[in-house]
mmCIF file of the N, C-alpha and C atoms, coordinates in Angstrom:
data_MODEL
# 
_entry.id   MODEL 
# 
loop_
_atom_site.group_PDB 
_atom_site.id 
_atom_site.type_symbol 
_atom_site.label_atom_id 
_atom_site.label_alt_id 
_atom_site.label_comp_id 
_atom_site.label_asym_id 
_atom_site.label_entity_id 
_atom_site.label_seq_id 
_atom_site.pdbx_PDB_ins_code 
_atom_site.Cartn_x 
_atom_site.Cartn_y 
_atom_site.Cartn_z 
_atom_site.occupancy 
_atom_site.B_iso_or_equiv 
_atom_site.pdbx_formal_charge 
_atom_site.auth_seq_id 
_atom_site.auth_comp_id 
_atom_site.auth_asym_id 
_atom_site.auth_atom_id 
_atom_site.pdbx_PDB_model_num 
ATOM 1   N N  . UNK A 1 1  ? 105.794 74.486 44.817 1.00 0.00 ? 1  UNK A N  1 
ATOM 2   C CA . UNK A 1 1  ? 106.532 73.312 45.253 1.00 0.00 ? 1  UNK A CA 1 
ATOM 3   C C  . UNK A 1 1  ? 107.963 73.692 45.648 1.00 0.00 ? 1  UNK A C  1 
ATOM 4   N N  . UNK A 1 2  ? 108.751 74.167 45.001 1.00 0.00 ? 2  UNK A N  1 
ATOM 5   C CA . UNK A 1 2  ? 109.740 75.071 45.245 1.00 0.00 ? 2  UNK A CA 1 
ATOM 6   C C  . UNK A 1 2  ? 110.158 75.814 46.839 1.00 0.00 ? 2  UNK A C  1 
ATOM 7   N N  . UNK A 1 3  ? 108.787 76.295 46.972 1.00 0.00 ? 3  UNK A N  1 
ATOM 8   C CA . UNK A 1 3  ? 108.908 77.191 48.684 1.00 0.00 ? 3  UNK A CA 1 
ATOM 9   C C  . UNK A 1 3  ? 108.714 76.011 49.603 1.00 0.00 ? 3  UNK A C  1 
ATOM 10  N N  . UNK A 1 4  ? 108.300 74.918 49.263 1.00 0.00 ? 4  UNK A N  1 
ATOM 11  C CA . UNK A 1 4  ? 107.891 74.353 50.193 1.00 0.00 ? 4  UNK A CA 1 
ATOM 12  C C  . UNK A 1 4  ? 109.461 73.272 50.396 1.00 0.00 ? 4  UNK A C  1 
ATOM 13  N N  . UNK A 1 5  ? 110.440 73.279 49.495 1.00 0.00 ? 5  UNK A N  1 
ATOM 14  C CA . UNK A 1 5  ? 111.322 72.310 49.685 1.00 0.00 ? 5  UNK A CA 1 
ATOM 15  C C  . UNK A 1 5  ? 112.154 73.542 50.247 1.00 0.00 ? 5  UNK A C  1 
ATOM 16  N N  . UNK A 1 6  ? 112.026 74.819 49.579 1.00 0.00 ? 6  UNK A N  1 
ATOM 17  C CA . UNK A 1 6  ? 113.338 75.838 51.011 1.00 0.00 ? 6  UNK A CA 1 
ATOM 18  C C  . UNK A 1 6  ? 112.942 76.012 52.059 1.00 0.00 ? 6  UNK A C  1 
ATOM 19  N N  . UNK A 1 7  ? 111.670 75.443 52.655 1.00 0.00 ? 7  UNK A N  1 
ATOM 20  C CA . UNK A 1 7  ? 111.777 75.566 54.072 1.00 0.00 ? 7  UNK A CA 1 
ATOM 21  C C  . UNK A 1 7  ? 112.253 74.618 54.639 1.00 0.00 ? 7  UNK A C  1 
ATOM 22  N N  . UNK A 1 8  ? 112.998 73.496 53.863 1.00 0.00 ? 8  UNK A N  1 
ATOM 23  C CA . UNK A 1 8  ? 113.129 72.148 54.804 1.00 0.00 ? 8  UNK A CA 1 
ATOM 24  C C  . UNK A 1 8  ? 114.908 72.661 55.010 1.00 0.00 ? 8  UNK A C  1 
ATOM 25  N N  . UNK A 1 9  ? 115.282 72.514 56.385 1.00 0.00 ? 9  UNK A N  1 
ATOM 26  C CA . UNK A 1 9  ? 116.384 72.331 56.862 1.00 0.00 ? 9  UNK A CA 1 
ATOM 27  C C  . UNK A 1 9  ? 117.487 71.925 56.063 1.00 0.00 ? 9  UNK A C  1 
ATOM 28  N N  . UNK A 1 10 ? 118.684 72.492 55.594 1.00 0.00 ? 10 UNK A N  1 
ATOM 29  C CA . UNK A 1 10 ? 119.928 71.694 55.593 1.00 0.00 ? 10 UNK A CA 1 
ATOM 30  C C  . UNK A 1 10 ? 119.862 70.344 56.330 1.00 0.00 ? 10 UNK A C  1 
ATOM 31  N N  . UNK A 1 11 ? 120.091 70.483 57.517 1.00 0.00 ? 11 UNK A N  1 
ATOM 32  C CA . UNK A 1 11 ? 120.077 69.191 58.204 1.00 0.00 ? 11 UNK A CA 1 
ATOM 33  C C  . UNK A 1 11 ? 119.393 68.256 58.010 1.00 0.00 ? 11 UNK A C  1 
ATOM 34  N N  . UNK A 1 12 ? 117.939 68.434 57.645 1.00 0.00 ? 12 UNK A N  1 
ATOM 35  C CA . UNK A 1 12 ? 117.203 67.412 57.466 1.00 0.00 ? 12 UNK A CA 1 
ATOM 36  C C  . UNK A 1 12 ? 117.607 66.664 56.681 1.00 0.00 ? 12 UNK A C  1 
ATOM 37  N N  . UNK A 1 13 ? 117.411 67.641 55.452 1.00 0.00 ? 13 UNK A N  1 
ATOM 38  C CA . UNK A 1 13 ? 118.168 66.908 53.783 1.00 0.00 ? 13 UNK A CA 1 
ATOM 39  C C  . UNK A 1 13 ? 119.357 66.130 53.853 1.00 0.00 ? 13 UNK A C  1 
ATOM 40  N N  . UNK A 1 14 ? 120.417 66.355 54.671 1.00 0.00 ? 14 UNK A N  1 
ATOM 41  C CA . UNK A 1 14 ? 121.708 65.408 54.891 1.00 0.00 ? 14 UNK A CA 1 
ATOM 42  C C  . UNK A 1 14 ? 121.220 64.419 55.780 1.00 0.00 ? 14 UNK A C  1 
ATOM 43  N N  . UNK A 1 15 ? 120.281 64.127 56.874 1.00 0.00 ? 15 UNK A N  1 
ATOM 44  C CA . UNK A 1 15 ? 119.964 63.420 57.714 1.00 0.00 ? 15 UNK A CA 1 
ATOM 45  C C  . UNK A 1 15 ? 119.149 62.244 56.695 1.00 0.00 ? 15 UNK A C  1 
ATOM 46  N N  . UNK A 1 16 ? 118.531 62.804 55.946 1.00 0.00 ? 16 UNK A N  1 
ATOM 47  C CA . UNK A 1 16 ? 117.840 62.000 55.218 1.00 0.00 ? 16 UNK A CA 1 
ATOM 48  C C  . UNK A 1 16 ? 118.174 61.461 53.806 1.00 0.00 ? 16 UNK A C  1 
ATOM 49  N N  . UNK A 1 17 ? 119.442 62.038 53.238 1.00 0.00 ? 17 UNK A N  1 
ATOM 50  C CA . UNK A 1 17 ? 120.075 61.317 52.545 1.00 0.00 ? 17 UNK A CA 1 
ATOM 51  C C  . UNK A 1 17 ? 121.414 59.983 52.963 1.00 0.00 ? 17 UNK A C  1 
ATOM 52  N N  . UNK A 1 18 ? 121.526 60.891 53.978 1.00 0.00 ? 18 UNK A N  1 
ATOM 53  C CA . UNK A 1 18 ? 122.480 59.603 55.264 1.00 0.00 ? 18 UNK A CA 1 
ATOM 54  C C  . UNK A 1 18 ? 121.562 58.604 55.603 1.00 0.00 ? 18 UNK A C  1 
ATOM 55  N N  . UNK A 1 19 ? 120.266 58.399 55.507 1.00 0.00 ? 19 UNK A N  1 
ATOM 56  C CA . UNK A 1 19 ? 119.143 57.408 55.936 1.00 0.00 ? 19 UNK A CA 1 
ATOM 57  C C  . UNK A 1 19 ? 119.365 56.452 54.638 1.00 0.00 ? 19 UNK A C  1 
ATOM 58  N N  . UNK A 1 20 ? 119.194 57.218 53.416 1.00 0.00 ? 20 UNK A N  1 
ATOM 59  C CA . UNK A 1 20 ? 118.748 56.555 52.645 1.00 0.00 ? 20 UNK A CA 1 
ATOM 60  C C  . UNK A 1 20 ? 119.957 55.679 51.794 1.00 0.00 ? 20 UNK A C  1 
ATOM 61  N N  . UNK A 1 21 ? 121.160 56.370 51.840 1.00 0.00 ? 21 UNK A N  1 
ATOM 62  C CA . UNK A 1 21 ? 122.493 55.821 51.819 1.00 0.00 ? 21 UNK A CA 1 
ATOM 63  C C  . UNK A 1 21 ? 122.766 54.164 52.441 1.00 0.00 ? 21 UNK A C  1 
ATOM 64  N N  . UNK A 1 22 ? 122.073 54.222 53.828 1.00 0.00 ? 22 UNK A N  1 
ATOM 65  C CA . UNK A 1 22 ? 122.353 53.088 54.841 1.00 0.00 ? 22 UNK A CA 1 
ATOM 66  C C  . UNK A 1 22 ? 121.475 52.230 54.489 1.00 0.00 ? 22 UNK A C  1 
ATOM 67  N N  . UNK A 1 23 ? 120.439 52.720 53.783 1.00 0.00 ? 23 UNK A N  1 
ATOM 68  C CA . UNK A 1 23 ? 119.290 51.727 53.767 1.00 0.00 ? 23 UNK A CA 1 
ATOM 69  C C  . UNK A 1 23 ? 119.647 50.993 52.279 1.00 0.00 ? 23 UNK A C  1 
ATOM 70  N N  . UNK A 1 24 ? 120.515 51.920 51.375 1.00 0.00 ? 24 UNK A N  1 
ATOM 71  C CA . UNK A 1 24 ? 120.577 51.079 50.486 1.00 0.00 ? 24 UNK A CA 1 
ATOM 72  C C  . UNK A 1 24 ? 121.914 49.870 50.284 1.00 0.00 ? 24 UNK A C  1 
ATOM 73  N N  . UNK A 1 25 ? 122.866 51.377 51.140 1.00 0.00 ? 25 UNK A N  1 
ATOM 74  C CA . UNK A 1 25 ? 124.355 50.187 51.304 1.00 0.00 ? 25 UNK A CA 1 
ATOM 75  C C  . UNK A 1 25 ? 123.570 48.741 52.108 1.00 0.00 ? 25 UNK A C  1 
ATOM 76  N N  . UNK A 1 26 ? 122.572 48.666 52.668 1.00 0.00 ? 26 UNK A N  1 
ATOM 77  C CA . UNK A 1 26 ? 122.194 47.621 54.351 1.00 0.00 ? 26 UNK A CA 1 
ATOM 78  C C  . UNK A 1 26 ? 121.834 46.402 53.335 1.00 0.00 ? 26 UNK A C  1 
ATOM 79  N N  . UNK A 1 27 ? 120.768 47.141 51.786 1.00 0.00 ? 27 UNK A N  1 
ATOM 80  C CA . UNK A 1 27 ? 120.087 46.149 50.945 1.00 0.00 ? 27 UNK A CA 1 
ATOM 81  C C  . UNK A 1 27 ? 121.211 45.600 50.429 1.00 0.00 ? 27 UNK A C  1 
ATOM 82  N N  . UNK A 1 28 ? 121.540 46.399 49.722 1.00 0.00 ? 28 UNK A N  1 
ATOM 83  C CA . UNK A 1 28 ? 122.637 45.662 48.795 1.00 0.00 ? 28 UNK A CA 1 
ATOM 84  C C  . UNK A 1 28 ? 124.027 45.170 49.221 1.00 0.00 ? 28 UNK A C  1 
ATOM 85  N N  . UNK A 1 29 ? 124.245 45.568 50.480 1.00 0.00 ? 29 UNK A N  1 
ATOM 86  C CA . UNK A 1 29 ? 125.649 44.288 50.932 1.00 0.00 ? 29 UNK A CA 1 
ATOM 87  C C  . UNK A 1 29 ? 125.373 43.854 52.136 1.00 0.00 ? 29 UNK A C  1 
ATOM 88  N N  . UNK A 1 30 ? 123.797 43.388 52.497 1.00 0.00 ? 30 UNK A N  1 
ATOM 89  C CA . UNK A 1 30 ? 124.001 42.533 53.748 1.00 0.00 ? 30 UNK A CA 1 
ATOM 90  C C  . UNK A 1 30 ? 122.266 41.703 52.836 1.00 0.00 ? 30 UNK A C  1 
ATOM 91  N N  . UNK A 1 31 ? 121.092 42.448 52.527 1.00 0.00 ? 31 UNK A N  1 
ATOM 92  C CA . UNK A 1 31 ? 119.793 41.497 52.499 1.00 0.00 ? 31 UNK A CA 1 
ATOM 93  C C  . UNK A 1 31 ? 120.132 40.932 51.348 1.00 0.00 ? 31 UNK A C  1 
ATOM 94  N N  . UNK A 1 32 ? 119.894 41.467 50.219 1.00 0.00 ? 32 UNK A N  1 
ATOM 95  C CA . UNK A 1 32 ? 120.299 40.244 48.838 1.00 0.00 ? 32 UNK A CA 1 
ATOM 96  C C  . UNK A 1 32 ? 121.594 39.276 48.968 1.00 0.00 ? 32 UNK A C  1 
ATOM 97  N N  . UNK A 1 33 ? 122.677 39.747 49.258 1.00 0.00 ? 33 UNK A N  1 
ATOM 98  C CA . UNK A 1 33 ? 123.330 38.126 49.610 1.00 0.00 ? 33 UNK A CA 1 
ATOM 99  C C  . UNK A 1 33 ? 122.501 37.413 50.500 1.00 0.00 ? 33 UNK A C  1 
ATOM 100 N N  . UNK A 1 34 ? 122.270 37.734 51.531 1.00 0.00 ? 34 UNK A N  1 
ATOM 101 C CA . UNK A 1 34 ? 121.241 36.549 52.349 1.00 0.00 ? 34 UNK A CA 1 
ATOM 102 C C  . UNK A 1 34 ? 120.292 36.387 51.950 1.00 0.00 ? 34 UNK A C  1 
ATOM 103 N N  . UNK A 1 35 ? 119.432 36.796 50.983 1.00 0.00 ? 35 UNK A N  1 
ATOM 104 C CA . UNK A 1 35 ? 118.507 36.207 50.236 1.00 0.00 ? 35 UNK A CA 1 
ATOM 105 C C  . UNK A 1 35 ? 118.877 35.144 49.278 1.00 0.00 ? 35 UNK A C  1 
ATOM 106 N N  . UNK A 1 36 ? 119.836 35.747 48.297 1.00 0.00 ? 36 UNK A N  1 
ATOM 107 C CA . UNK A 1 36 ? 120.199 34.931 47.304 1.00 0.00 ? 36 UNK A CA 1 
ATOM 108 C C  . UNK A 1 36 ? 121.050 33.394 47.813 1.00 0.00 ? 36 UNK A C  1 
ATOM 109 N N  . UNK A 1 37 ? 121.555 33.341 48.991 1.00 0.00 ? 37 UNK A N  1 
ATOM 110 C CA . UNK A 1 37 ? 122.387 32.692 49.461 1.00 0.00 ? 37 UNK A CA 1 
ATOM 111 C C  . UNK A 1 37 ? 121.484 31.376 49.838 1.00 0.00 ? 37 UNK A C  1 
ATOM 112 N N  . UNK A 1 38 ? 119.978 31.169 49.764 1.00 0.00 ? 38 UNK A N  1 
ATOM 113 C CA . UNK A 1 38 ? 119.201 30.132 50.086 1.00 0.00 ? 38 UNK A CA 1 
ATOM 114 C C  . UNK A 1 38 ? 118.187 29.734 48.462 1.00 0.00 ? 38 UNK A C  1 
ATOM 115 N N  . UNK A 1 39 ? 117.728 28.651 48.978 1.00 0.00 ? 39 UNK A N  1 
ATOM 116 C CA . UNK A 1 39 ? 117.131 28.209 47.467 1.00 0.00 ? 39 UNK A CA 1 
ATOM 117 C C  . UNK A 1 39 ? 115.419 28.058 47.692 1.00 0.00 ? 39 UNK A C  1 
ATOM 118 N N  . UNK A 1 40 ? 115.482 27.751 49.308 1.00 0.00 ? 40 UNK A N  1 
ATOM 119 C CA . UNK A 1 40 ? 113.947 27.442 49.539 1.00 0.00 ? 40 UNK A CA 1 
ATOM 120 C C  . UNK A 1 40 ? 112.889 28.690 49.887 1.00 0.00 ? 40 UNK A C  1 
ATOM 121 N N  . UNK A 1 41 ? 112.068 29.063 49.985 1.00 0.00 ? 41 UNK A N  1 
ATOM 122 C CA . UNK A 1 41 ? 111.387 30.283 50.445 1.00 0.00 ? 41 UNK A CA 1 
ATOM 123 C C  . UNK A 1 41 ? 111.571 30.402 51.846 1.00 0.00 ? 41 UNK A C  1 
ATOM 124 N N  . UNK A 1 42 ? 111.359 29.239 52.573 1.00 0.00 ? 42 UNK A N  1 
ATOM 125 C CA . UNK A 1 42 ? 111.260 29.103 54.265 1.00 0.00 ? 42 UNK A CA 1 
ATOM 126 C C  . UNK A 1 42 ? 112.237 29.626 54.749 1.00 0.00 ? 42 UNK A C  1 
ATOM 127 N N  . UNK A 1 43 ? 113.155 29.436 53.343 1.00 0.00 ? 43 UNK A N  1 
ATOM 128 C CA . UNK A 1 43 ? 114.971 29.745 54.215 1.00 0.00 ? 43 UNK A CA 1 
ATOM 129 C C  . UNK A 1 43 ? 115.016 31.213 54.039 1.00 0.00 ? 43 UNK A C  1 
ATOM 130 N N  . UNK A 1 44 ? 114.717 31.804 52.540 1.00 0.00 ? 44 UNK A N  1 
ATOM 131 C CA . UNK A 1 44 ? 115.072 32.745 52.035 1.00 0.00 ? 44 UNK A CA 1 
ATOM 132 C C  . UNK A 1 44 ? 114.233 33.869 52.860 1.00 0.00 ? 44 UNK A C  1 
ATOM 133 N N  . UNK A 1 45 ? 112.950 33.445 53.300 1.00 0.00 ? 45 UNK A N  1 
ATOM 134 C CA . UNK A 1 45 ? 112.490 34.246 54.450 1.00 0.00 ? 45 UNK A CA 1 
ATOM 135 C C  . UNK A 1 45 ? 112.939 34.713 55.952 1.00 0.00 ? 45 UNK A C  1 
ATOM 136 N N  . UNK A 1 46 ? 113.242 33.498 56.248 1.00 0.00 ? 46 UNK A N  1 
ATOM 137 C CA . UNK A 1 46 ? 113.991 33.503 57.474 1.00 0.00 ? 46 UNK A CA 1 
ATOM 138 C C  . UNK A 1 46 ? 115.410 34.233 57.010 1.00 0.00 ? 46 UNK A C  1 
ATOM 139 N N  . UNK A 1 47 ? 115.704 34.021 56.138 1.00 0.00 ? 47 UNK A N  1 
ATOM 140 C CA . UNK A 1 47 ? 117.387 35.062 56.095 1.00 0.00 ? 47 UNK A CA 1 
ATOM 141 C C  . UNK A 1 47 ? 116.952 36.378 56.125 1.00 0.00 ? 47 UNK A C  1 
ATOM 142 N N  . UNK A 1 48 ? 115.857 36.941 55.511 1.00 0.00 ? 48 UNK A N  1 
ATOM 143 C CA . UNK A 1 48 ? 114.872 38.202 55.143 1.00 0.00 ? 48 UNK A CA 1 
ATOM 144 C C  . UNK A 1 48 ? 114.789 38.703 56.952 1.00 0.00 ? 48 UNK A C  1 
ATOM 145 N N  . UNK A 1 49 ? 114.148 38.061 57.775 1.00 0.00 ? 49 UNK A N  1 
ATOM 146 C CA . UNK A 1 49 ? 113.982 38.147 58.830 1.00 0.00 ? 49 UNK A CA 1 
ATOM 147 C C  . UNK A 1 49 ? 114.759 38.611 59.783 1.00 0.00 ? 49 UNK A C  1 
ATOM 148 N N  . UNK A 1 50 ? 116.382 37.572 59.981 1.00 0.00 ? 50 UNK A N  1 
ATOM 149 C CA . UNK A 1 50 ? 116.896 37.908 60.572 1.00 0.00 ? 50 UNK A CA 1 
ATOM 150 C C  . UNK A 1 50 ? 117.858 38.831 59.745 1.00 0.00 ? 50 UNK A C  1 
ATOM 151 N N  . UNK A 1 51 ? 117.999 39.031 58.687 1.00 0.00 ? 51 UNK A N  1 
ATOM 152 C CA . UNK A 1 51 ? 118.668 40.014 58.547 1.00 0.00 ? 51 UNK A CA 1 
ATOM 153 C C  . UNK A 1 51 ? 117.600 41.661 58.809 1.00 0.00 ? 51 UNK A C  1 
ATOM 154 N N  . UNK A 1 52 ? 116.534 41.636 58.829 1.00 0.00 ? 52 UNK A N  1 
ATOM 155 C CA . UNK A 1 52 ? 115.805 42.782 59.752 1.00 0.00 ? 52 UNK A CA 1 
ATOM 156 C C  . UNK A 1 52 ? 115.856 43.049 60.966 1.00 0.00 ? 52 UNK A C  1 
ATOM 157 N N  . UNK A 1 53 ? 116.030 41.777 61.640 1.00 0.00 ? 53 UNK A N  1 
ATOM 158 C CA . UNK A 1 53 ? 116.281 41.976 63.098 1.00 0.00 ? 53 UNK A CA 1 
ATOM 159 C C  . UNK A 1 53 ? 117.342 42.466 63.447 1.00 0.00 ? 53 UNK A C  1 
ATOM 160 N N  . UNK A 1 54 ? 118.548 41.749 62.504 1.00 0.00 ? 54 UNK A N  1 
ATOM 161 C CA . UNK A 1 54 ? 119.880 42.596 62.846 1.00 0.00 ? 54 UNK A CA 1 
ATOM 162 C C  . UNK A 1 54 ? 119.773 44.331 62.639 1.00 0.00 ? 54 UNK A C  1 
ATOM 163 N N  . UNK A 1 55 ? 118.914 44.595 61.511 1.00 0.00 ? 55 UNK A N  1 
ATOM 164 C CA . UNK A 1 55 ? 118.965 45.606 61.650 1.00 0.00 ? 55 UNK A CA 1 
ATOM 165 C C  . UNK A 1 55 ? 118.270 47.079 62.214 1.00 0.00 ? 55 UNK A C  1 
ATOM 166 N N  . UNK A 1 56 ? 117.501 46.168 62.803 1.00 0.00 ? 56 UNK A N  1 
ATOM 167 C CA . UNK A 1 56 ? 116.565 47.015 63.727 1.00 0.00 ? 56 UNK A CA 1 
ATOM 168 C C  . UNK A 1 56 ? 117.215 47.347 65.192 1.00 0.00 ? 56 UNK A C  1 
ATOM 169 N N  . UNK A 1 57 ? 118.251 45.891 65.413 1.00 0.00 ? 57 UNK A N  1 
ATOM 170 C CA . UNK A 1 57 ? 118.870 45.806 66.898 1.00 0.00 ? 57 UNK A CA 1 
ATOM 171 C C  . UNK A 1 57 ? 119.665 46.865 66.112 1.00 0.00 ? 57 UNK A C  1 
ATOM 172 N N  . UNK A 1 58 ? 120.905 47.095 65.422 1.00 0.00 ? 58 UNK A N  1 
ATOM 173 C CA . UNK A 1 58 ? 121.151 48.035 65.054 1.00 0.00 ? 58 UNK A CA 1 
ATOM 174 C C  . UNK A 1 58 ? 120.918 49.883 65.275 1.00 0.00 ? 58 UNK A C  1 
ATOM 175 N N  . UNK A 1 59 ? 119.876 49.863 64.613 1.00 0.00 ? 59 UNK A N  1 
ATOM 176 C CA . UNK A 1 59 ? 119.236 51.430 65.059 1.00 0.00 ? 59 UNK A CA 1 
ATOM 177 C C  . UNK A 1 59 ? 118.764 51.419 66.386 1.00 0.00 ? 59 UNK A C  1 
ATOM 178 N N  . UNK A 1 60 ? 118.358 50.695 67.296 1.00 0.00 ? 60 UNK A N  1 
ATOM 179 C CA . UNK A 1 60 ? 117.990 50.224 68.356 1.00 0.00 ? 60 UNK A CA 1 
ATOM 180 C C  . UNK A 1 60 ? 119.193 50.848 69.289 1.00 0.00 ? 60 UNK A C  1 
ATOM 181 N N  . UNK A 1 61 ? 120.595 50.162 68.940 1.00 0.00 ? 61 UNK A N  1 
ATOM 182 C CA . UNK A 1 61 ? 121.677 50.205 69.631 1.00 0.00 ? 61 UNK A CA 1 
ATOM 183 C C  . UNK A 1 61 ? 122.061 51.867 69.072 1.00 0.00 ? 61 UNK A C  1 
ATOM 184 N N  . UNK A 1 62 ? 122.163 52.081 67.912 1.00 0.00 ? 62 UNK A N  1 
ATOM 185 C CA . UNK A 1 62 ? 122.642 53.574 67.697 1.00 0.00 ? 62 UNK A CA 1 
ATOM 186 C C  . UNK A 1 62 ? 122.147 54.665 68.235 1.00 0.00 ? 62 UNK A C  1 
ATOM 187 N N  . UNK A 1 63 ? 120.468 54.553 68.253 1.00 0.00 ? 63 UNK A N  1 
ATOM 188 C CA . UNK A 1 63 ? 119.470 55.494 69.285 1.00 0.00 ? 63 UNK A CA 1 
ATOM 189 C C  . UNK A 1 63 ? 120.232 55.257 70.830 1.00 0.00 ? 63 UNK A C  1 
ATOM 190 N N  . UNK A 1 64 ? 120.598 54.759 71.200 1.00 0.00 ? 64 UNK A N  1 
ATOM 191 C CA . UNK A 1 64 ? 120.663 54.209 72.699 1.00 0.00 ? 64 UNK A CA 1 
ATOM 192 C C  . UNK A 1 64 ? 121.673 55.165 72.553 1.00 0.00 ? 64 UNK A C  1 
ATOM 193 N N  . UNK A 1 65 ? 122.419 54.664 72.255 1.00 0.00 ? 65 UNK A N  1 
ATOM 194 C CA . UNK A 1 65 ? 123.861 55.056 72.696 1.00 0.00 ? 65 UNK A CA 1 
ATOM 195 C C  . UNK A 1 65 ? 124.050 56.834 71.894 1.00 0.00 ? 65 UNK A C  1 
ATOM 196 N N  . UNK A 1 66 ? 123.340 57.216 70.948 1.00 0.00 ? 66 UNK A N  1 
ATOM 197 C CA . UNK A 1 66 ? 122.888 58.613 71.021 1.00 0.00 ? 66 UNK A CA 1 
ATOM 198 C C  . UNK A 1 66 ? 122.135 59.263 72.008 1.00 0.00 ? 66 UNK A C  1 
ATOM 199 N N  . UNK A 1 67 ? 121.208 58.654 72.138 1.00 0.00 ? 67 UNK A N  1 
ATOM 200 C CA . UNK A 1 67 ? 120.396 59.477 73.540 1.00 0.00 ? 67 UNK A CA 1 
ATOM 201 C C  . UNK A 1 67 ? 121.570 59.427 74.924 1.00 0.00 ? 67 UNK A C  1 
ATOM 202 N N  . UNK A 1 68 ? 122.088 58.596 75.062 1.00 0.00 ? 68 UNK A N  1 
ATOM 203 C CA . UNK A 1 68 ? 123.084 58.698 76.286 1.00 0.00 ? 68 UNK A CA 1 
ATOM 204 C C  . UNK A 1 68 ? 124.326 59.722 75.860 1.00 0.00 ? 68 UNK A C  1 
ATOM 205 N N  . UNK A 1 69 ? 124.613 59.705 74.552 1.00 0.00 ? 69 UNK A N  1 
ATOM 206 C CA . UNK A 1 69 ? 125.623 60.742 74.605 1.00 0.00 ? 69 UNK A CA 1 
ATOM 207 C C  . UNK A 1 69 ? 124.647 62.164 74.496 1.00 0.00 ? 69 UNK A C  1 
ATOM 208 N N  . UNK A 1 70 ? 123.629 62.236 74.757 1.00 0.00 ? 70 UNK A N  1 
ATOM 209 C CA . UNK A 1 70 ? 123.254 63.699 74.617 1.00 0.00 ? 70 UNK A CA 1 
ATOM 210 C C  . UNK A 1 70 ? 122.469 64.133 76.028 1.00 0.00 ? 70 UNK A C  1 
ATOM 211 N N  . UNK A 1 71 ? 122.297 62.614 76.502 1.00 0.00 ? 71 UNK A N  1 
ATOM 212 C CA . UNK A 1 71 ? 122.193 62.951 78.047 1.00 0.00 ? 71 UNK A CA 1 
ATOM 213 C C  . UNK A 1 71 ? 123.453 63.249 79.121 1.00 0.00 ? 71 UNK A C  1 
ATOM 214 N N  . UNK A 1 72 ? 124.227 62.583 78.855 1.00 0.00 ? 72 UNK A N  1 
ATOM 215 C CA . UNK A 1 72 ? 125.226 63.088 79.625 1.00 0.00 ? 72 UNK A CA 1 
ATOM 216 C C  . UNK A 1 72 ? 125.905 63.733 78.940 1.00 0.00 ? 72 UNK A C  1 
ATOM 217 N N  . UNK A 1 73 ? 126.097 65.163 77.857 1.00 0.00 ? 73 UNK A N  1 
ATOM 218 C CA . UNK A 1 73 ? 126.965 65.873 77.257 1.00 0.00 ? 73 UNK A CA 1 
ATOM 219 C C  . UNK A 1 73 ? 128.144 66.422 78.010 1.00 0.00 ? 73 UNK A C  1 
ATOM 220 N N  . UNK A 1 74 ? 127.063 67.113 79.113 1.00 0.00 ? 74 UNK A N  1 
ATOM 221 C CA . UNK A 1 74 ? 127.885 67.791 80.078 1.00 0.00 ? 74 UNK A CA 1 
ATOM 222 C C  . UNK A 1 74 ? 129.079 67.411 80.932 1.00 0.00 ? 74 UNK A C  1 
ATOM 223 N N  . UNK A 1 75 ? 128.667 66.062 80.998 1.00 0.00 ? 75 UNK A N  1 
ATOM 224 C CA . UNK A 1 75 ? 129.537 64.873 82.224 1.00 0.00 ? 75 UNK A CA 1 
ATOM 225 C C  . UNK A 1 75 ? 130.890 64.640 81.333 1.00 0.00 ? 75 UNK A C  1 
ATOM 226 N N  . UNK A 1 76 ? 130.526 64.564 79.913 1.00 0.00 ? 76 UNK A N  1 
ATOM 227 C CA . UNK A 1 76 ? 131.364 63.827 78.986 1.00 0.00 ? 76 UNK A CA 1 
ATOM 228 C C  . UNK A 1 76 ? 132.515 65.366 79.250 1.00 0.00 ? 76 UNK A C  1 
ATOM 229 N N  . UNK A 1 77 ? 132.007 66.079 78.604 1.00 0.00 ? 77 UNK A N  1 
ATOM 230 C CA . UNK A 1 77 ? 133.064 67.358 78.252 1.00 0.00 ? 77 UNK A CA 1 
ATOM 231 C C  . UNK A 1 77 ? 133.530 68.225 79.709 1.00 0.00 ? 77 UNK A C  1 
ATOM 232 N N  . UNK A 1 78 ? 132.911 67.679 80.756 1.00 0.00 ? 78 UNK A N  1 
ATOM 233 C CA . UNK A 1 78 ? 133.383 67.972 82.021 1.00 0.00 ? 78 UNK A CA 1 
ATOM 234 C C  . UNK A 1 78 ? 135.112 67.417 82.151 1.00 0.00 ? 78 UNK A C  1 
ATOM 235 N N  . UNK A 1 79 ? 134.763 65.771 81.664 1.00 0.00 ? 79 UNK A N  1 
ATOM 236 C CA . UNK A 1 79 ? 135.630 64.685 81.728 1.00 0.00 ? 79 UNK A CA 1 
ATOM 237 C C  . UNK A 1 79 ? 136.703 65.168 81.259 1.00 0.00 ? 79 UNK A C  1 
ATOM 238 N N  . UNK A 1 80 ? 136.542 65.478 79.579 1.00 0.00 ? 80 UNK A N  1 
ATOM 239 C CA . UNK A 1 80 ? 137.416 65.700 78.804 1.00 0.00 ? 80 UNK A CA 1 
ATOM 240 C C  . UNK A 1 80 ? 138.251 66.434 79.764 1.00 0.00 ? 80 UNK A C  1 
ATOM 241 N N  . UNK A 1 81 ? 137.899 68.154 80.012 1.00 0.00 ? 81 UNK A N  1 
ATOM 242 C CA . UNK A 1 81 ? 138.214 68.737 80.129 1.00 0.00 ? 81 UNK A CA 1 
ATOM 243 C C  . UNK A 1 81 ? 139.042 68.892 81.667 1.00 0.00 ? 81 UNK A C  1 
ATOM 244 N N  . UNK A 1 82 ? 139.411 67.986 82.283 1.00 0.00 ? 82 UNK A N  1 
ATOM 245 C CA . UNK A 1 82 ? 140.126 67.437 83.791 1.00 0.00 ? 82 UNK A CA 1 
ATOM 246 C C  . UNK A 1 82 ? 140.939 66.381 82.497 1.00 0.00 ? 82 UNK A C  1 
ATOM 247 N N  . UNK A 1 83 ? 141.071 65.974 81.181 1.00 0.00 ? 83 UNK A N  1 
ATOM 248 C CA . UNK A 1 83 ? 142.399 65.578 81.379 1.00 0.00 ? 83 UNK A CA 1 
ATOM 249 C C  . UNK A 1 83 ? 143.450 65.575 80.937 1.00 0.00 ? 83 UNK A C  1 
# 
């Protein structure tokens, strides 16, 4: 078990403790207040809901705007570098 966790990347391991960081800061200071913040199920679901949606648009928007900074790298540091 041992060999099989030193083959995993540095990077991964920080990538995936940075995942799990966000996922818990996301629970605990954005879904349980909006859960707790309703009394009925209909509501407390629907807060459940859209607080997923927010956070899916979220990673949604962070992928985006990562893939564009790694598509245009070149353009970017071209830029920089004229000014």
């Amino acid at each position: 078990m041992v060999l099989a966790l030193a083959k995993i990347g540095n990077q991964y391991l920080l990538f995936g403790a940075a995942g799990l960081i966000s996922l818990v800061a996301f629970v605990t200071l954005i879904l349980v207040p909006a859960l707790s913040s309703y009394g009925r199920i209909w509501e407390k679901a629907t807060a459940g809901f859209l607080s997923l949606f927010v956070l899916f648009a979220l990673v949604v928007v962070g992928v985006v705007v990562g893939l564009a900074f790694v598509y245009y790298y070149n353009d970017i540091v071209n830029l920089l570098h004229r000014i």
